[in-house]
C-alpha positions, 0 to 999 in steps of 0.5 A: 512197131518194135522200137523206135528204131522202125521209123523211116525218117527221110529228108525225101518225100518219098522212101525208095522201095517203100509206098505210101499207104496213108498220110497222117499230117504234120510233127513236131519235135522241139527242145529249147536250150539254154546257154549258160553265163560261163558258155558266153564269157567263154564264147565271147574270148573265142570270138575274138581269136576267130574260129568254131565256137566248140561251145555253141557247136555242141550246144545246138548239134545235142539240140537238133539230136534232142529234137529228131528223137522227139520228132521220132517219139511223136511219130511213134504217138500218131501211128506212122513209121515213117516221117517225110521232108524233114526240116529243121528250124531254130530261133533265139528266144532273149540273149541265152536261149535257142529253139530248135525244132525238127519237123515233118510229114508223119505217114505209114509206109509199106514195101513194094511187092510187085515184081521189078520189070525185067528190062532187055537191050536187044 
């Protein structure tokens, strides 16, 4: 693999056009973020006008983008080029920290060579 951008990653778990070769087990990417006092004084004003809290919407949109790189990183460690079925999941830790993590089943995918069936109407 070149870089990192040769890993496959699908929510699927299959990738169109590619075969399965080997599967090489569950993933992980993690990050833990932290909100700081001056997000959640902010935060709070927002919420009593109603709406998107910005603040916390980049916050855990950065989270995830920080843990698909790391899920794609551990792909990278174990061999595989491709991650399948992947998931996300979040949780808070105390009042100030949230844990996103992106996970997956690494494999090693190849493209088909057969030749595709001709198919005829009549």
């Amino acid at each position: 693999m070149e870089n990192d951008n040769d890993i496959i990653m699908v929510s699927m778990n299959y990738v169109s056009g590619k075969k399965i070769v080997k599967v090489i087990g569950p993933i992980w990417g993690i990050t833990v973020r932290s909100r700081g006092l001056g997000q959640n004084i902010a935060a709070v004003f927002r919420s009593w006008a109603g709406g998107e809290i910005g603040i916390y919407t980049k916050m855990l949109s950065d989270a995830r983008n920080t843990a698909m790189e790391r899920l794609r990183q551990a792909a990278k460690e174990v061999g595989a080029n491709a991650v399948l079925e992947i998931r996300f999941d979040t949780s808070e830790l105390s009042n100030y920290m949230n844990e996103v993590v992106a996970y997956g089943t690494a494999a090693v995918v190849e493209s088909i060579k057969e030749e595709p069936e001709t198919v005829s109407l009549s």
